[in-house]
C-alpha positions in Angstrom: 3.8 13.3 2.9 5.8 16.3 3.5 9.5 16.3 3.0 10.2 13.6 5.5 12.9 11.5 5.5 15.4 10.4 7.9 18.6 8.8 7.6 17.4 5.4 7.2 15.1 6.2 5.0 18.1 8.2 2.9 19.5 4.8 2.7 16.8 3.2 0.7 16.7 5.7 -2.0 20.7 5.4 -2.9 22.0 2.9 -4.9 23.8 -0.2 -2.7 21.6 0.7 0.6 19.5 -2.6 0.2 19.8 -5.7 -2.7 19.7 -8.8 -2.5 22.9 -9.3 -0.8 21.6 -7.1 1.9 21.4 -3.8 3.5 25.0 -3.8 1.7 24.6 -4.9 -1.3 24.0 -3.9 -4.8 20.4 -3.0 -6.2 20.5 -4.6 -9.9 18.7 -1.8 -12.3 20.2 0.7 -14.7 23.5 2.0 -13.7 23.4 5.1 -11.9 21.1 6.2 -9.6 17.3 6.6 -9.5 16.3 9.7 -8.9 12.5 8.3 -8.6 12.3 10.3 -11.8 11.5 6.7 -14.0 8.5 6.0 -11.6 7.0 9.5 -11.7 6.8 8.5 -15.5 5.9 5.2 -15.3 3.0 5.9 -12.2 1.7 9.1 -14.8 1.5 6.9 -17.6 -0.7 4.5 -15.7 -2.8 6.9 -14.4 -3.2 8.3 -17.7 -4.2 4.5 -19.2 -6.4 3.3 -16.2 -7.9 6.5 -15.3 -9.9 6.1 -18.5 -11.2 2.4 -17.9 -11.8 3.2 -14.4 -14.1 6.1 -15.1 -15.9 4.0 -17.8 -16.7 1.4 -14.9 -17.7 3.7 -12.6 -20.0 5.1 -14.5 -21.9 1.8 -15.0 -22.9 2.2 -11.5 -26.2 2.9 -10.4 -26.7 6.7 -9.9 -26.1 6.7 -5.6 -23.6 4.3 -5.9 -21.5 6.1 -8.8 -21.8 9.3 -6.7 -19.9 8.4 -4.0 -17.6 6.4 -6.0 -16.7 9.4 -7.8 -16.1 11.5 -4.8 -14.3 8.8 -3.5 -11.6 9.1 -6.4 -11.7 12.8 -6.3 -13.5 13.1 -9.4 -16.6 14.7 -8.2 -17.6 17.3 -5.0 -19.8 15.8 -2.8 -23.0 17.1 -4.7 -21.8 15.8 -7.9 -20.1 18.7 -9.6 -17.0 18.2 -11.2 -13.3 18.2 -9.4 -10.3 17.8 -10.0 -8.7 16.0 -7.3 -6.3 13.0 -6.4 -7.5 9.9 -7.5 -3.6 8.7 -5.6 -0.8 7.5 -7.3 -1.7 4.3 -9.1 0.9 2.3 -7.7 -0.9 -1.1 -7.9 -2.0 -0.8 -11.4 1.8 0.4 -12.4 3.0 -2.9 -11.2 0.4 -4.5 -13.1 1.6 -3.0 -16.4 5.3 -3.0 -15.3 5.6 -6.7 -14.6 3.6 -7.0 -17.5 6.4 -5.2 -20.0 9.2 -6.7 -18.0 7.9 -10.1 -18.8 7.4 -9.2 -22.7 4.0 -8.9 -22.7 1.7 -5.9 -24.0 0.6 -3.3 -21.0 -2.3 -2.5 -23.4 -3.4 -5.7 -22.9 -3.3 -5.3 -19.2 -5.0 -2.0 -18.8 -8.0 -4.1 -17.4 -6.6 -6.1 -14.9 -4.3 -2.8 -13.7 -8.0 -1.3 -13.4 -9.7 -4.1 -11.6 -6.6 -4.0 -8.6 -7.2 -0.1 -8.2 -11.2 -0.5 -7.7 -10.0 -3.4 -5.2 -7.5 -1.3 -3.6 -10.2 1.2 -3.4 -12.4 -0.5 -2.3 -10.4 -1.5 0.7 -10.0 2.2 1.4 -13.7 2.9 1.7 -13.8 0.3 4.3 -10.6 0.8 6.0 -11.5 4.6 6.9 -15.3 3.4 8.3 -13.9 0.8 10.5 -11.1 3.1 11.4 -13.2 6.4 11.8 -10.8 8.4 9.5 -11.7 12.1 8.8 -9.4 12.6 5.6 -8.0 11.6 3.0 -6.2 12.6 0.3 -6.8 16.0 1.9 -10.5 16.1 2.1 -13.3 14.5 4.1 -13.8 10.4 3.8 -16.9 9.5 1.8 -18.2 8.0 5.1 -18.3 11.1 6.6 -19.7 12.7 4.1 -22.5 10.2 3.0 -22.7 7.8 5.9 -21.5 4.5 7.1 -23.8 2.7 5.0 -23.5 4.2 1.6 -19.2 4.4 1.7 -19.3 0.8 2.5 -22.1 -0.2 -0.2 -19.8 1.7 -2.5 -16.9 -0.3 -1.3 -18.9 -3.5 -2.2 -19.2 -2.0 -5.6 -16.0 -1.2 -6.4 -15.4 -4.6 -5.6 -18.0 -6.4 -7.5 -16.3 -4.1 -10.7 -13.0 -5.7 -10.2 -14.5 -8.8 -10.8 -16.9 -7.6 -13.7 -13.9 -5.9 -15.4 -12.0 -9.5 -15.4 -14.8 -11.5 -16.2 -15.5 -10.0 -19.3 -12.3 -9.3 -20.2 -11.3 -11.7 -23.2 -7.9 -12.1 -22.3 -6.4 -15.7 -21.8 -5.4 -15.4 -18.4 -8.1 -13.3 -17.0 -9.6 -16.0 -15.8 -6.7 -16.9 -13.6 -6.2 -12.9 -12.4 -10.1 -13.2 -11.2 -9.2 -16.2 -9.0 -6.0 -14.6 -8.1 -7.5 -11.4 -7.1 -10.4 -13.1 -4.8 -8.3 -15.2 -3.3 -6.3 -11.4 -2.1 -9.7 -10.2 -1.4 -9.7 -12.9 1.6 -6.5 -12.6 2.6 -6.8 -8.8 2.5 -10.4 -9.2 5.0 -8.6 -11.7 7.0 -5.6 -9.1 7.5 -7.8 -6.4 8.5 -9.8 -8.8 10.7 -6.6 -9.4 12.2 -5.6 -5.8 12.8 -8.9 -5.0 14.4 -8.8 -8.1 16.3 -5.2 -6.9 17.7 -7.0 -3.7 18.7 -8.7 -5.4 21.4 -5.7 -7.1 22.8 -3.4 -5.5 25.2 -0.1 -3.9 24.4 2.3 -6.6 25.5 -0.4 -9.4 23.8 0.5 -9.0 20.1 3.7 -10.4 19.0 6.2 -9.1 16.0 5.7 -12.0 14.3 2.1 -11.6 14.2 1.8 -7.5 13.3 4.1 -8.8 10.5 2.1 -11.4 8.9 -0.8 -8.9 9.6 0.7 -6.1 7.6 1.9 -8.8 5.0 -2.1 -9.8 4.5 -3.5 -6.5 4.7 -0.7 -4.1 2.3 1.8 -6.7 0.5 -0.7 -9.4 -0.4 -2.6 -6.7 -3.1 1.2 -5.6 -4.0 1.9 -9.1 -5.1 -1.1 -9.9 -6.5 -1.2 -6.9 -8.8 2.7 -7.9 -10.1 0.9 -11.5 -10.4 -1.1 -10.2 -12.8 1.0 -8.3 -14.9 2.8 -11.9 -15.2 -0.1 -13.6 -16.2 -1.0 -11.4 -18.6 2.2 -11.8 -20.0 1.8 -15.5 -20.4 4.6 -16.4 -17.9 5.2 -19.5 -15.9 4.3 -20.0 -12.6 7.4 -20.2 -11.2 7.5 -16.7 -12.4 4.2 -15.7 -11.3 4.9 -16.7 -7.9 8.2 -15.1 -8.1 6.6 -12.0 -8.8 4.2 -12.0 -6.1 7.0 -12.7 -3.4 8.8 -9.3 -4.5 5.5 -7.3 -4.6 4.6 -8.6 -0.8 8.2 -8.3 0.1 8.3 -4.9 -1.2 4.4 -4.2 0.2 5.7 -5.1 3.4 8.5 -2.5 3.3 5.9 0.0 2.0 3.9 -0.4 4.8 6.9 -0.5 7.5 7.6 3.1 5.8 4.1 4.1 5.5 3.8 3.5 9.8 7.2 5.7 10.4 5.7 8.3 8.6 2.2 8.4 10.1 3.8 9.2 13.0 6.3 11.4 12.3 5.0 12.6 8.8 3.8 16.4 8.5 0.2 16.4 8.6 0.2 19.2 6.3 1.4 17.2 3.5 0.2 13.6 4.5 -3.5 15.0 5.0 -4.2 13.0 8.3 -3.8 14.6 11.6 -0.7 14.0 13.6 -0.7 10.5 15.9 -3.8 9.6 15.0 -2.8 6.0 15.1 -1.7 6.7 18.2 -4.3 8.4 20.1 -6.5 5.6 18.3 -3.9 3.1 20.0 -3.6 1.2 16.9 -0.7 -1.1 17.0 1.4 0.1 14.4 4.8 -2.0 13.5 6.4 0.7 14.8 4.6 0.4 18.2 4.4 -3.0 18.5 8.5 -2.9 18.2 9.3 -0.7 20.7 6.5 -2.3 23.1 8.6 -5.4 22.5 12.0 -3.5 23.5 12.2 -4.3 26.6 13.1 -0.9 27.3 12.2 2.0 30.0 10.6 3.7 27.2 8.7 0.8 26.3 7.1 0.1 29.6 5.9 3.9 29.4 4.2 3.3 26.2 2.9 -0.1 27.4 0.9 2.5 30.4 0.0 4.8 27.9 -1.7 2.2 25.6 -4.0 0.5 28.3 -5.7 3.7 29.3 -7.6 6.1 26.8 -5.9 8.3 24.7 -6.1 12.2 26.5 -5.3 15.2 24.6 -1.8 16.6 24.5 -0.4 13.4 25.0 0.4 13.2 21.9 4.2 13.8 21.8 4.8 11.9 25.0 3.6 8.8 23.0 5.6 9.9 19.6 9.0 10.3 22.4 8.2 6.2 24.1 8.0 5.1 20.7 11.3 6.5 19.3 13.4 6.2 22.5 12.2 2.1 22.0 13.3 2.2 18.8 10.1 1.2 17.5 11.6 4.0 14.5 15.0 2.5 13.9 13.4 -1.4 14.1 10.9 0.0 11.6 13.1 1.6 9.1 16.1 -1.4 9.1 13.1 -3.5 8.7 11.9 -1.8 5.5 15.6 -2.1 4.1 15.7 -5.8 4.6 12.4 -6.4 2.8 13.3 -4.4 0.1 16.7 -6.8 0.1 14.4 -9.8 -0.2 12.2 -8.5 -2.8 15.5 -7.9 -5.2 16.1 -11.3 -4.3 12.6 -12.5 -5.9 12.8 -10.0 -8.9 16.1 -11.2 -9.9 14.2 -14.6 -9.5 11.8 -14.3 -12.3 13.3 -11.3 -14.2 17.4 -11.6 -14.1 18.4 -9.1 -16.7 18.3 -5.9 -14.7 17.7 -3.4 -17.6 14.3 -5.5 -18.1 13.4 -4.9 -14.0 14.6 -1.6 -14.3 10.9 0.0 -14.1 9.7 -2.5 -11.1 12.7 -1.6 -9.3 11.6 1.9 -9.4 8.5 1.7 -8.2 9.8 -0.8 -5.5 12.3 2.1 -4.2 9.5 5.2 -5.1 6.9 3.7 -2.2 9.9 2.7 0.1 11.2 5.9 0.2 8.2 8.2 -0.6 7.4 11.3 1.5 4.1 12.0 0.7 
C-alpha cells in the first residue's frame, strides 16, 4: 500500500517501539535492527516452496472450478491464458514454515500444511469480496465480478475442501491434528465474518470495542495463529507450545489487522488497489471507526450522523477528517503496538532463545508495519 506510514506506525518498525515489556520495551531477535529485509527472504522462499504445491492442487480441480481459482491467484486472465500476477505475499504459509524451523522441525515437511492455510485464507477472500461487493483486488477485478456470485463462491468452497484434501492425505504425524485445528479456524473464521456483517446492521453507537475486537480477533488473528499452530505441530512440539504459538500469531493478527484498517483509510489507492474510503462509504465499522465513535468527542457525534444515513458522494474526506479528529487513527495505531507487545510476550513463551524467533519476529513486524 503506497508509502504510507505515520509516526506510530514508524514506531513499530524500530527496535524497542513494542516487546513484551511494552510500547517501551525491548523486541528480543537478532541485534540490530530489522530492516524487513529477513522477511522479504523468508515470505519469497515460501512463495517459491508453496507456490508449487498449491498449483498442483489447483489443478486437480474440475475445469470451471480450476479457472477461476487460477484467476483468483493471478495465475490465469480471465479466459484462461496465462499471467503473471500476484498470488500475495504468503504470509500465512511463512509462519507455517517459520514456526516450524524455530521449533526444530523440517519446513519441507511442512510445505503441505503451509499450502492448505493459503487455499483457506483464499478461500476466505473469495467470499469476503462477494459479501462485501469489492471491485479489486490485488489490482484487478474480484473473481466475482468477473464470473459471478455463484461461481467465486463455489470456488471458495473448493479451495476449502483442498485444504482439507491436502492434510488428509498428507502422511505426516500431526496432520491429523492440523486438519482439526484448521476446521475448528474455519468456524471461528465464518463466525467472525458473521459477526462483522451482523455489526453492519447495528447502528453506530450499538457495537462496542470490546466486541469489533473479538470480531477482528476471529476473523484475521484466528488463521494467523492457527497457521503458527501448525508449524508447531509439525515440529512435534508440546502443547503448551502449540498454544503458545497460536496466542502470538492472533496477538500479532490482531495488530495486522488494526494496521491493515488505518491504512484502508488513509492508504493510497494507487498502491493498495482498492478505492479510497471504501469501508467508509460502505459504513463498515472498522476498529478505527468504532474508536472514534466511542470518543465521546465532537468529531465523533459527526461521524455517528454520517453513519446512520447513506453514504453520498464527496463525502468522503468529511468522514476520513471525524474519524482522525476522534482519534479513531491514534487508538488504532497504539493498539497495534500493544498487541505486537503481547505477542513477544507469547513467542518468548514457547521459543525463548531469540536468535531461534528471529524469523517469526520478522514477519510479526513486516505485516505490522507494511505499506502495501
Amino acid at each position: 500500500m503506497g508509502e504510507f506510514m505515520t509516526e506510530p506506525q514508524q514506531g513499530l518498525a524500530r527496535r524497542g517501539s513494542v516487546g513484551p515489556q511494552g510500547r517501551h520495551g525491548m523486541l528480543p531477535g537478532p541485534a540490530g535492527p530489522l530492516d524487513g529485509h529477513e522477511a522479504v527472504v523468508l515470505l519469497e522462499r515460501t512463495r517459491a516452496l508453496v507456490d508449487l504445491e498449491l498449483r498442483r492442487a489447483l489443478d486437480s480441480l474440475p475445469g470451471s472450478m480450476r479457472r477461476i481459482a487460477l484467476y483468483h491467484f493471478g495465475w490465469e486472465q480471465a479466459d484462461g491464458t496465462p499471467a503473471a500476477g500476484n498470488a500475495g505475499k504468503a504470509i500465512r504459509p511463512a509462519l507455517v514454515l517459520t514456526a516450524a524451523r524455530a521449533l526444530g522441525g523440517r519446513q519441507s515437511t511442512a510445505v503441505r500444511a503451509a499450502a492448505a492455510v493459503e487455499l483457506v485464507h483464499n478461500f476466505t477472500l473469495l467470499h469476503d469480496d462477494v459479501m462485501d461487493r469489492d471491485t479489486t483486488r490485488r489490482h484487478r477485478p474480484t473473481a466475482w465480478t468477473v464470473f459471478g456470485d455463484a461461481d467465486a463462491i463455489l470456488a471458495g468452497d473448493a479451495l476449502q475442501a483442498l485444504a482439507q484434501q491436502l492434510l488428509a492425505e498428507d502422511p505426516h504425524p500431526a496432520s491429523g491434528a492440523a486438519a482439526a485445528r484448521l476446521a475448528a479456524c474455519v468456524v471461528e473464521l465464518c463466525a467472525g465474518q458473521h459477526a462483522d456483517t451482523a455489526m453492519e446492521r447495528r447502528g453506530p453507537h450499538d457495537v462496542t470495542l470490546d466486541e469489533v475486537l473479538a470480531m477482528a480477533e476471529a476473523k484475521t488473528g484466528a488463521l494467523l495463529g492457527c497457521a503458527c499452530a501448525l508449524g508447531a505441530l509439525y515440529a512435534g512440539a508440546d502443547e503448551a507450545d502449540v498454544e503458545a504459538l497460536d496466542a502470538f500469531g492472533r496477538e500479532a493478527g490482531l495488530a495486522f489487522q488494526l494496521i491493515d484498517d488505518v491504512i484502508g483509510i488513509w492508504g493510497d489507492p494507487s498502491r493498495t488497489g482498492k478505492p479510497a474510503g471504501a469501508d467508509l462509504m460502505a459504513r463498515k465499522k472498522s476498529l478505527p471507526v468504532v474508536a472514534a465513535l466511542a470518543s465521546g468527542t465532537p468529531a465523533a457525534a459527526d461521524l455517528a450522523e454520517l453513519y446512520q444515513g447513506p453514504s453520498v458522494e464527496g463525502e468522503v474526506e468529511r468522514t476520513v477528517l471525524a474519524v482522525e479528529q476522534a482519534g479513531g487513527r491514534d487508538w488504532a495505531q497504539l493498539q497495534a503496538a500493544d498487541r505486537m507487545g503481547r505477542a513477544m510476550q507469547e513467542l518468548s513463551r514457547a521459543i525463548p532463545d531469540p536468535q531461534a524467533a528471529g524469523g517469526l519476529l520478522a514477519l510479526a513486524e513486516f505485516v505490522t508495519r507494511r505499506t502495501t
